[in-house]
C-alpha positions in Angstrom: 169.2 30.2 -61.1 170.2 27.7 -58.7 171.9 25.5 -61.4 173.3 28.2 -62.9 175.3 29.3 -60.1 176.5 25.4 -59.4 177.5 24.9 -63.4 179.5 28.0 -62.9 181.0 27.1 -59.3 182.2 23.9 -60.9 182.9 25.1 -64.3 185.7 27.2 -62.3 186.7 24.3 -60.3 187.8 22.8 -63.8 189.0 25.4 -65.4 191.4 26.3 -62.3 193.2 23.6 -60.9 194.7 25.0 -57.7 191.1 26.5 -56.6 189.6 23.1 -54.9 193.1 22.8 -53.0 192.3 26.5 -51.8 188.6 25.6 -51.0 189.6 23.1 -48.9 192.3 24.9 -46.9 189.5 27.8 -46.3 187.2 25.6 -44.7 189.9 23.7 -42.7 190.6 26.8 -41.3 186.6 27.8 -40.9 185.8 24.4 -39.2 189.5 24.8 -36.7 187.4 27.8 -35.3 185.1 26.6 -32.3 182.8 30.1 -32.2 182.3 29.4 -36.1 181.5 25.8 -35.3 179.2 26.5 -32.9 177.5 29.5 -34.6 176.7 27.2 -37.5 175.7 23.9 -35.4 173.0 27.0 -33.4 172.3 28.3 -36.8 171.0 25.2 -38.3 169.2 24.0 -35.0 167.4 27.0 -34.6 164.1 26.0 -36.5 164.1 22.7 -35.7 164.0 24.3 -31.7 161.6 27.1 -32.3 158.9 24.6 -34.3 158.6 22.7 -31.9 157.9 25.4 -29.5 155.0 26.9 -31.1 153.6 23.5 -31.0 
Protein backbone atom coordinates (compact mmCIF):
# COMPACT_ATOMS: atom_id res chain seq x y z
CA UNK A 1 0.00 0.00 0.00
CA UNK A 2 2.88 2.02 0.94
CA UNK A 3 4.35 1.95 -2.71
CA UNK A 4 1.22 2.52 -4.06
CA UNK A 5 0.61 5.71 -2.51
CA UNK A 6 4.44 7.01 -3.42
CA UNK A 7 3.96 5.67 -7.32
CA UNK A 8 0.89 7.71 -7.30
CA UNK A 9 2.39 10.90 -5.33
CA UNK A 10 5.11 10.94 -7.96
CA UNK A 11 3.11 9.82 -10.89
CA UNK A 12 1.26 13.29 -10.20
CA UNK A 13 4.42 15.08 -9.72
CA UNK A 14 5.02 14.18 -13.44
CA UNK A 15 2.09 14.47 -14.88
CA UNK A 16 1.61 18.17 -13.32
CA UNK A 17 4.42 20.32 -13.72
CA UNK A 18 3.59 23.33 -11.54
CA UNK A 19 2.69 20.86 -8.46
CA UNK A 20 6.50 20.38 -7.00
CA UNK A 21 6.84 24.36 -7.27
CA UNK A 22 3.56 24.43 -5.12
CA UNK A 23 4.92 21.68 -2.72
CA UNK A 24 7.71 23.49 -2.05
CA UNK A 25 6.12 26.92 -1.37
CA UNK A 26 3.66 24.96 1.24
CA UNK A 27 6.36 23.74 3.21
CA UNK A 28 8.42 27.04 3.01
CA UNK A 29 5.64 28.47 4.54
CA UNK A 30 5.05 25.34 7.19
CA UNK A 31 8.82 25.42 8.19
CA UNK A 32 8.63 29.84 8.43
CA UNK A 33 6.14 28.94 11.41
CA UNK A 34 8.19 28.45 14.76
CA UNK A 35 5.00 26.65 16.82
CA UNK A 36 4.86 24.23 13.69
CA UNK A 37 8.62 23.83 14.00
CA UNK A 38 8.62 23.15 17.38
CA UNK A 39 5.54 20.91 17.45
CA UNK A 40 7.25 18.64 15.00
CA UNK A 41 10.93 18.76 16.47
CA UNK A 42 8.58 17.64 20.28
CA UNK A 43 6.71 15.29 18.11
CA UNK A 44 9.52 13.32 16.83
CA UNK A 45 11.57 13.45 20.22
CA UNK A 46 8.90 12.19 22.10
CA UNK A 47 9.69 8.40 22.03
CA UNK A 48 13.13 8.71 21.99
CA UNK A 49 12.35 10.81 25.67
CA UNK A 50 9.72 8.50 27.03
CA UNK A 51 11.99 5.06 26.23
CA UNK A 52 14.41 6.03 27.94
CA UNK A 53 12.34 6.79 30.90
CA UNK A 54 10.79 3.52 31.43
CA UNK A 55 14.19 2.28 31.45
Amino acid sequence: MRWLILGALLGLLLAVPGVPAVAAAMLVALFTQPLFVAFVLGALARPIIVRRWTR
